[in-house]
Each structure stands twice: as structure tokens, then as C-alpha cells.
Biopython code that builds the backbone (N, CA, C, O; Angstrom):
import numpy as np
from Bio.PDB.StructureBuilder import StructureBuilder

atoms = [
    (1, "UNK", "N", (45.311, 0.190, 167.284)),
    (1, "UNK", "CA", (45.115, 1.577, 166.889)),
    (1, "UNK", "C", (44.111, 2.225, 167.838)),
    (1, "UNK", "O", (43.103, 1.608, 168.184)),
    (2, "UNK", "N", (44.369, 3.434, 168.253)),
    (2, "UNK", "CA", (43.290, 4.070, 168.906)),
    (2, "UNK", "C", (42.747, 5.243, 167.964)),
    (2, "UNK", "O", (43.157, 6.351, 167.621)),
    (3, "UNK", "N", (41.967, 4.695, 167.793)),
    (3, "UNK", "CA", (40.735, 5.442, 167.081)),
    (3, "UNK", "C", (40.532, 7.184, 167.777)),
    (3, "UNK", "O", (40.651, 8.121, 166.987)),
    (4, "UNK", "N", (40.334, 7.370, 168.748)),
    (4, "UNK", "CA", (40.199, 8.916, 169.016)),
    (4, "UNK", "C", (41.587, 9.232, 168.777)),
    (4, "UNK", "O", (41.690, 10.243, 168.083)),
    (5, "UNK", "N", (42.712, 8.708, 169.115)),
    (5, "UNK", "CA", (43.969, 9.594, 168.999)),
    (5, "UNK", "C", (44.185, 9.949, 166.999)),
    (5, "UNK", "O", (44.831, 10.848, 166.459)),
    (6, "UNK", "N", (43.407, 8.904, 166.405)),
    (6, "UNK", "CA", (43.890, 8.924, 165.165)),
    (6, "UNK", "C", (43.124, 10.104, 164.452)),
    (6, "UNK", "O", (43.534, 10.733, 163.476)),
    (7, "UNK", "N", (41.512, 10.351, 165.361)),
    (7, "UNK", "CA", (40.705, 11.475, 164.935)),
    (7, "UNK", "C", (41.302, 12.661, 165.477)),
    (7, "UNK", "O", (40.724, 13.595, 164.920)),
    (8, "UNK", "N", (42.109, 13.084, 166.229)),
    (8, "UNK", "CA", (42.439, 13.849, 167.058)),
    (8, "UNK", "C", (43.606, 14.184, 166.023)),
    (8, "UNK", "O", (43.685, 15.215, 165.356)),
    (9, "UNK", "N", (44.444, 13.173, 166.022)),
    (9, "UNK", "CA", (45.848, 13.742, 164.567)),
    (9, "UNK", "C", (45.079, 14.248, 163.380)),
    (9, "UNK", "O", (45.588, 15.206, 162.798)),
    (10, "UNK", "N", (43.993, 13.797, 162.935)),
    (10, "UNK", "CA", (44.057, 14.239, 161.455)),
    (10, "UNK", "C", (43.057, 15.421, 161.731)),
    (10, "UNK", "O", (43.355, 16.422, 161.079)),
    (11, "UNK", "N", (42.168, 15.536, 162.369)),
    (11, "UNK", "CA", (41.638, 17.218, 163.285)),
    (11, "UNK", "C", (42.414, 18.496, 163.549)),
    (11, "UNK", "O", (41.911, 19.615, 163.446)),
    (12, "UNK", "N", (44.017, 18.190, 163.990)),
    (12, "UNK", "CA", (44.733, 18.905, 164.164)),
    (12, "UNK", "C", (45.171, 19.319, 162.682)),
    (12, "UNK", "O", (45.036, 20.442, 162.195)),
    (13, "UNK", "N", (45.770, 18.097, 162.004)),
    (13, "UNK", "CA", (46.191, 18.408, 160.686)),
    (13, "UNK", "C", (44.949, 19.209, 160.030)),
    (13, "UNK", "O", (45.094, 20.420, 160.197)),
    (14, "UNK", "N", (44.243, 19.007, 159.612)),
    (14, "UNK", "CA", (42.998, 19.720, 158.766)),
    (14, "UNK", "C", (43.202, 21.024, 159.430)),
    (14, "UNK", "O", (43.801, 21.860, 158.752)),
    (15, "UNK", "N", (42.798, 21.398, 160.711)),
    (15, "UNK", "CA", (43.067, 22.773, 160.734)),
    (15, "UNK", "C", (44.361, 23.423, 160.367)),
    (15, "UNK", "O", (44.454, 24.605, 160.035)),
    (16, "UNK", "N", (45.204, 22.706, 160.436)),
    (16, "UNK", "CA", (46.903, 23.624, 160.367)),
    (16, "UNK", "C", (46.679, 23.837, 158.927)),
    (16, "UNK", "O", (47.374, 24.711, 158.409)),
    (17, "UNK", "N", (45.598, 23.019, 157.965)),
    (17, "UNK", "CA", (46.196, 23.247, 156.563)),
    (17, "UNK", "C", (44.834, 24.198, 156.630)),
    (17, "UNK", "O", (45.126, 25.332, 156.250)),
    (18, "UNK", "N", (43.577, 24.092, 156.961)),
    (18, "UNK", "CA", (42.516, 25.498, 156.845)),
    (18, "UNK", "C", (43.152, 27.099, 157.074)),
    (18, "UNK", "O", (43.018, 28.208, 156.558)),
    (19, "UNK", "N", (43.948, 26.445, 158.219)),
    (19, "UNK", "CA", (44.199, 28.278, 158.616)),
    (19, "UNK", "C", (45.483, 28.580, 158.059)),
    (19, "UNK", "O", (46.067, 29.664, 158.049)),
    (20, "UNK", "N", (45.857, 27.424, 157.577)),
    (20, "UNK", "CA", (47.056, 28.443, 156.699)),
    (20, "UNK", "C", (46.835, 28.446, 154.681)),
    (20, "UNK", "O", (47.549, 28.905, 153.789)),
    (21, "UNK", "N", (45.737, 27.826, 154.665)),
    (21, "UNK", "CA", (45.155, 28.326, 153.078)),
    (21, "UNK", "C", (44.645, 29.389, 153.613)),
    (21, "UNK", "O", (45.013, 30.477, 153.170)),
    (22, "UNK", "N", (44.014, 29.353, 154.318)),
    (22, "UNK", "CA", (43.260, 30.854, 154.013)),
    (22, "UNK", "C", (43.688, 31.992, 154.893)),
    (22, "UNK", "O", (43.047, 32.949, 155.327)),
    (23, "UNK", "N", (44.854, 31.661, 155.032)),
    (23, "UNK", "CA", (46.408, 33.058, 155.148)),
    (23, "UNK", "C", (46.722, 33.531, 153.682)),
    (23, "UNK", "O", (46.767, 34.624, 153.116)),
    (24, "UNK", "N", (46.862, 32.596, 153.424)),
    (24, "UNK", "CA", (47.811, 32.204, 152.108)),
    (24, "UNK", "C", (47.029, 32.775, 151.186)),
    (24, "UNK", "O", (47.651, 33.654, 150.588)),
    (25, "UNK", "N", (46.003, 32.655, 150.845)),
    (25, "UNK", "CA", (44.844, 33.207, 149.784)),
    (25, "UNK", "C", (44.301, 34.059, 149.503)),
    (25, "UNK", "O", (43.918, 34.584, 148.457)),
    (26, "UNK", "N", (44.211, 34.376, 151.383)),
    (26, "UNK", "CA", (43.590, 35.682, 151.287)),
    (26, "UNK", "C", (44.866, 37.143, 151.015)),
    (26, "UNK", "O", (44.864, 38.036, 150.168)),
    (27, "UNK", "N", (45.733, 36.871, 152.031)),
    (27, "UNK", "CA", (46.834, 37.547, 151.374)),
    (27, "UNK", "C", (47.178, 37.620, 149.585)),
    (27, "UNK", "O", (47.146, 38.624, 148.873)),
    (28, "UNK", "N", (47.385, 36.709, 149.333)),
    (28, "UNK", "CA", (47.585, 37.004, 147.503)),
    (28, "UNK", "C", (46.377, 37.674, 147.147)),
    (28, "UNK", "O", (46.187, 38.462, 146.221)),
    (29, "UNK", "N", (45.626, 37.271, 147.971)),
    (29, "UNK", "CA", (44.288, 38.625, 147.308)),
    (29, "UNK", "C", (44.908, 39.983, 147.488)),
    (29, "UNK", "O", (45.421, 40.773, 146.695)),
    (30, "UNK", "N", (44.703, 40.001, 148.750)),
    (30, "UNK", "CA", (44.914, 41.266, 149.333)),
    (30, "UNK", "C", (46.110, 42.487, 148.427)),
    (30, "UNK", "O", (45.957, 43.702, 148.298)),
    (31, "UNK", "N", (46.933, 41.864, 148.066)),
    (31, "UNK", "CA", (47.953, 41.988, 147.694)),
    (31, "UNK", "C", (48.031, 42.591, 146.377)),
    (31, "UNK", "O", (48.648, 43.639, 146.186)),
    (32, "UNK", "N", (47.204, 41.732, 145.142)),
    (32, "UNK", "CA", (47.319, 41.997, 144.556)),
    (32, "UNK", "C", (45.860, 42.884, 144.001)),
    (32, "UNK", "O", (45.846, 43.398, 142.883)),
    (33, "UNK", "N", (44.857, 42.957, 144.801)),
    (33, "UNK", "CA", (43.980, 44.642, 144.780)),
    (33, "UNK", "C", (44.781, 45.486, 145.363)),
    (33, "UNK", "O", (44.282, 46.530, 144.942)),
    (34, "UNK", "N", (45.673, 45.820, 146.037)),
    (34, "UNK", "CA", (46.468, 46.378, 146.519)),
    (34, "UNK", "C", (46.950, 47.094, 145.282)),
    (34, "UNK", "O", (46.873, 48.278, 144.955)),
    (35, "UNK", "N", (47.504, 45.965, 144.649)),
    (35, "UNK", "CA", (48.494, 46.634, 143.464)),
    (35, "UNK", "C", (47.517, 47.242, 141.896)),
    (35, "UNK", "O", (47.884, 47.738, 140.830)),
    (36, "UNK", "N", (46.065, 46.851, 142.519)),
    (36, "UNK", "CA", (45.660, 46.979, 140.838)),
    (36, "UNK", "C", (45.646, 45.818, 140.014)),
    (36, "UNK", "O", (45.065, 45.849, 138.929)),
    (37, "UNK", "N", (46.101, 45.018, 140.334)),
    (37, "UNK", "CA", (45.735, 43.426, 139.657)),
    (37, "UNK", "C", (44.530, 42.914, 139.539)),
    (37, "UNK", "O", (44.281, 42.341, 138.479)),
    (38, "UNK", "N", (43.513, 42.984, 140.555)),
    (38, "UNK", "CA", (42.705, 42.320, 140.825)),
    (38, "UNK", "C", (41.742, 43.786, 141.161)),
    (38, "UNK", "O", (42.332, 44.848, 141.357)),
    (39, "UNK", "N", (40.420, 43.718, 141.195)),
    (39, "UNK", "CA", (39.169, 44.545, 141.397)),
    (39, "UNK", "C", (38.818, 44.366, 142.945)),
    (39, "UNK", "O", (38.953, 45.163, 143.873)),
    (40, "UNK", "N", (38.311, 43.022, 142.919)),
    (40, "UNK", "CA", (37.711, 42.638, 143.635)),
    (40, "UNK", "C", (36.586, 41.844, 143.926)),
    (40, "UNK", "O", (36.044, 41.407, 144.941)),
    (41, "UNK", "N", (36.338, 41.779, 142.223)),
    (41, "UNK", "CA", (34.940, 41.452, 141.716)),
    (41, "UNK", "C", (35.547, 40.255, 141.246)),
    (41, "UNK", "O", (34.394, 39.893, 141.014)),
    (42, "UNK", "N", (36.456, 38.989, 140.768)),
    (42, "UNK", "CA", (36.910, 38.544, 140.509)),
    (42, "UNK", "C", (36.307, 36.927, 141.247)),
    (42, "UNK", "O", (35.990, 36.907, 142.437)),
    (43, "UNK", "N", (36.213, 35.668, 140.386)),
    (43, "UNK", "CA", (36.052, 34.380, 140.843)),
    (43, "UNK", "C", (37.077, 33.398, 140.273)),
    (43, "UNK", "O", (37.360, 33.303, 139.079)),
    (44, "UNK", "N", (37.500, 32.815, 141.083)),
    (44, "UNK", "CA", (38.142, 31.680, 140.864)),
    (44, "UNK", "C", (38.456, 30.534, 141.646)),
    (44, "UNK", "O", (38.251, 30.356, 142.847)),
    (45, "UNK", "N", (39.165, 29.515, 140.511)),
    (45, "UNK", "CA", (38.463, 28.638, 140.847)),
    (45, "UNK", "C", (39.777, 27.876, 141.694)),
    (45, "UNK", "O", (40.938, 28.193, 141.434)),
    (46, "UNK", "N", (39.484, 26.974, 142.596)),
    (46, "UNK", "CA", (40.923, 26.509, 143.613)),
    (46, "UNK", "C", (40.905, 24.893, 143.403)),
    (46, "UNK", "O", (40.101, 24.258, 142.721)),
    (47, "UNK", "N", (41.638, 24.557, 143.913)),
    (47, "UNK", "CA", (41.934, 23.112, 143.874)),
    (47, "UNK", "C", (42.725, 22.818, 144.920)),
    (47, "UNK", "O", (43.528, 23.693, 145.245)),
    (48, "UNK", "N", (42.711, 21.915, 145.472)),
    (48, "UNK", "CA", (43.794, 21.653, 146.628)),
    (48, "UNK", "C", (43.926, 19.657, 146.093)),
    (48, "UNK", "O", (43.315, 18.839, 145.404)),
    (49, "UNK", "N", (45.079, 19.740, 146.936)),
    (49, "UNK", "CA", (45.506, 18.014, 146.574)),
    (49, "UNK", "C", (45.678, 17.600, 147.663)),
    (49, "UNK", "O", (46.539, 18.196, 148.310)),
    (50, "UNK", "N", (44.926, 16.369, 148.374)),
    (50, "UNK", "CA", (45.698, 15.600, 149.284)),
    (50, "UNK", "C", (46.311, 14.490, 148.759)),
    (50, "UNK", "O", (45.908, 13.788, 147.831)),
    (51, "UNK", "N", (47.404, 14.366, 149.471)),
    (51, "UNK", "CA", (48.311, 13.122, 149.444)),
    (51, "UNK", "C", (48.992, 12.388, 150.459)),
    (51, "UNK", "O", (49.490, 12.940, 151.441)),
    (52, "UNK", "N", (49.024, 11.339, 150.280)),
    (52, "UNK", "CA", (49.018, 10.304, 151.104)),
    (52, "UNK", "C", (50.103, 9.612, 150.530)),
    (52, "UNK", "O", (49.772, 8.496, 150.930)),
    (53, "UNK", "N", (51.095, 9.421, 149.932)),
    (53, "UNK", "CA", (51.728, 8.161, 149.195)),
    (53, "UNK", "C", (51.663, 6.496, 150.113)),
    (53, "UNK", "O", (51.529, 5.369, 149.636)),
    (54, "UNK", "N", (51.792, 6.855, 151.307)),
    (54, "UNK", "CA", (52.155, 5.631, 151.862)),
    (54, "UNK", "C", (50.647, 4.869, 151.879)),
    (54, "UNK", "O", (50.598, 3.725, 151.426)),
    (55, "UNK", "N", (49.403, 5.507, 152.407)),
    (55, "UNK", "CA", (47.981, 5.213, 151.834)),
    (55, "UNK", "C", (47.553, 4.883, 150.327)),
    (55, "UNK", "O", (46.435, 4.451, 150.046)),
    (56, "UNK", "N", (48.243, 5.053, 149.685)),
    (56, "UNK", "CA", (48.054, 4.725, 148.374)),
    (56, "UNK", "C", (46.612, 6.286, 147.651)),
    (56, "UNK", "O", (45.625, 6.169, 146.924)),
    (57, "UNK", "N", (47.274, 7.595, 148.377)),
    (57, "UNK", "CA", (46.057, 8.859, 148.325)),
    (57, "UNK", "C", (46.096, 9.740, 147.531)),
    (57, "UNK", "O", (47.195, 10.270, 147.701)),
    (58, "UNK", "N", (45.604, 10.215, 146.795)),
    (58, "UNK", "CA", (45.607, 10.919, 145.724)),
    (58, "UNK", "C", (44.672, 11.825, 145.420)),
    (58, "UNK", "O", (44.365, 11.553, 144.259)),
    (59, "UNK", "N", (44.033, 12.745, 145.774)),
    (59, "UNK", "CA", (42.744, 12.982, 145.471)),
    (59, "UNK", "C", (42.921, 14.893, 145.432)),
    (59, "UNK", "O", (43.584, 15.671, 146.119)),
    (60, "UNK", "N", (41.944, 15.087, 144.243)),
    (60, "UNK", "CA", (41.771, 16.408, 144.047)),
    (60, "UNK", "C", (40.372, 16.882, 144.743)),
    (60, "UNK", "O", (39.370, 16.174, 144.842)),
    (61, "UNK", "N", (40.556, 18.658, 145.352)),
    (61, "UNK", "CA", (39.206, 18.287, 145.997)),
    (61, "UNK", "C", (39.011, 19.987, 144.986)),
    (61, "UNK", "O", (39.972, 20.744, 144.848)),
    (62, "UNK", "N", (37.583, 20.298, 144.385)),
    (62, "UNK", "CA", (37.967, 21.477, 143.671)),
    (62, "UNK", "C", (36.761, 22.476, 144.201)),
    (62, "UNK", "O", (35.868, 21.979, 144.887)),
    (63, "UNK", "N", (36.740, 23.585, 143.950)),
    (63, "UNK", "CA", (35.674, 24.577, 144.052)),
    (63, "UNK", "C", (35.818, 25.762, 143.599)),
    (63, "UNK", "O", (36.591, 25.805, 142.641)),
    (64, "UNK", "N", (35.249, 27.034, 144.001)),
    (64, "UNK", "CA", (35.236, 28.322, 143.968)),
    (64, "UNK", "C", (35.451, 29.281, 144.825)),
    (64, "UNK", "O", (34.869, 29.116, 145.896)),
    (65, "UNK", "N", (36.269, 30.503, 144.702)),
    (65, "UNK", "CA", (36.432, 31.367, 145.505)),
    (65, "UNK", "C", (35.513, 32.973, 144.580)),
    (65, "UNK", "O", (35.937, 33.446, 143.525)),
    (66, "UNK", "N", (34.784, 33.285, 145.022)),
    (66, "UNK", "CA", (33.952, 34.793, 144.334)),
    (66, "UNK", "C", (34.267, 35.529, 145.707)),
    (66, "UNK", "O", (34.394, 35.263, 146.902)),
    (67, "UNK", "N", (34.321, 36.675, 144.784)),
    (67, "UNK", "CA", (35.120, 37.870, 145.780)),
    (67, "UNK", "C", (33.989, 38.761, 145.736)),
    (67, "UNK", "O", (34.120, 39.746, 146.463)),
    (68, "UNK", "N", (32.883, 38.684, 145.064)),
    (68, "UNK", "CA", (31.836, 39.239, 145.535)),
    (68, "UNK", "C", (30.918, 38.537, 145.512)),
    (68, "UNK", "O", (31.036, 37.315, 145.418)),
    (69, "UNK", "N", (29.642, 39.229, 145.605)),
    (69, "UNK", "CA", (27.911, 38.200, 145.900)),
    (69, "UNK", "C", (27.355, 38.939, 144.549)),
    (69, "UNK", "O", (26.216, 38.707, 144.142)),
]
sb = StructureBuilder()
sb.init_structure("model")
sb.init_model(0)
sb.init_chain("A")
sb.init_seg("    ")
for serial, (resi, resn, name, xyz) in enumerate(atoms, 1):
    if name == "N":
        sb.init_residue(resn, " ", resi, " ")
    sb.init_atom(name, np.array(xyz, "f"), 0.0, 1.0, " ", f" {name:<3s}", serial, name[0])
structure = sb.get_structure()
């Protein structure tokens, strides 16, 4: 196994899934203050899942999104 190529695959992966959650998120925001759904003032809460099946991976990772300070 080469160790930098294996940091280098899962580096790439992590970003492809950063920049497309927070396409993804921020748009459904956007979207729905747009429509009056949402204020702006609004927190919630996210969860994402990685998985792995062939690793035996499973894991929830959780936090917060606040749309204001």
C-alpha cells in the first residue's frame, strides 16, 4: 500500500463531498427564504453518514447549522 496515494484518494474524496454539501445546503436555504419558508434566523441541526460497507463503516458525524449569530 502506498500510504501518500491512499491520503491523496481520501483528500480528494472529502473535498468532492465538502463542496458539494455545502452546494447542496446552502441552496435549499437559499431557496426556501426565497419562498418565505425560512427567515433566516433559523438553526438546525445536520447529520451526515459515512459508509464504508466493505470496511466494516458506519458512523454518524452530527452538528449545527445557525443562520444567524
Amino acid at each position: 500500500m502506498n500510504e501518500d496515494n491512499l491520503n491523496m484518494q481520501i483528500r480528494q474524496y472529502l473535498k468532492k463531498v465538502g463542496i458539494t454539501s455545502q452546494r447542496t445546503i446552502e441552496q435549499a436555504i437559499q431557496m426556501q427564504i426565497g419562498s418565505g419558508q425560512l427567515t433566516g434566523s433559523e438553526q438546525f441541526n445536520i447529520k451526515m453518514v459515512l459508509s464504508i460497507p466493505e470496511l466494516d463503516i458506519n458512523q454518524e458525524i452530527n452538528g449545527e447549522i445557525k443562520l444567524s449569530k
